[in-house]
C-alpha positions, 0 to 999 in steps of 0.5 A: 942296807950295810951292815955294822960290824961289832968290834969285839965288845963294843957298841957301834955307831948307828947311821939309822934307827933301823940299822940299829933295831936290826944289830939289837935283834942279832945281839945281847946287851951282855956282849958289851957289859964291859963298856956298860957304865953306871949312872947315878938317875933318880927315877921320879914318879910321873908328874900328876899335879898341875898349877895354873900361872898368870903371867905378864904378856911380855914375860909370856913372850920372853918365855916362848922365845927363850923356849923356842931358841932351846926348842922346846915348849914354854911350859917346859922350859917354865917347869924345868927352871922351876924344878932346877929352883926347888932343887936348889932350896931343897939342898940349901935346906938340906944344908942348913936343917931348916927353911927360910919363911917371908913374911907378907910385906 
């Protein structure tokens, strides 16, 4: 197995997960706090609720194959246009300080 070599304060790149636990073990994370960047995260609490949705066959279709072509699961790809959607009502709602009802037609 080679060896990676640090240049001073940076993080080299790895050509495998054990190459990378083996520098992990020889180092500190403080060596390379100055290439350390923050990132704006929001860490969320685990989903726990779950809701059922009927779909039309061919939508189910569409979806896996959508799902698939980005390789992930259906049920993922469904959640994450879902969630992507509510963040998006969420801040217009933000915006305007109120919410919008539909009324049955």
């Amino acid at each position: 197995m080679g060896t990676v070599a640090a240049s001073k304060g940076r993080i080299p790149t790895f050509r495998s997960d054990q190459e990378e636990r083996a520098f992990w073990a020889h180092h500190s994370l403080e060596e390379f706090a100055e290439d350390l960047v923050d990132l704006d995260v929001e860490i969320r609490p685990p989903r726990t609720e779950q809701i059922a949705l009927r779909l039309q066959k061919e939508d189910l279709q569409i979806l896996r194959s959508l799902a698939a072509k980005r390789g992930v699961g259906h049920t993922t790809l469904a959640r994450a246009v879902l969630e992507r959607w509510l963040a998006s009502a969420r801040s217009k709602t933000k915006r305007t300080g109120r919410t919008k009802t539909r009324r049955p037609a």
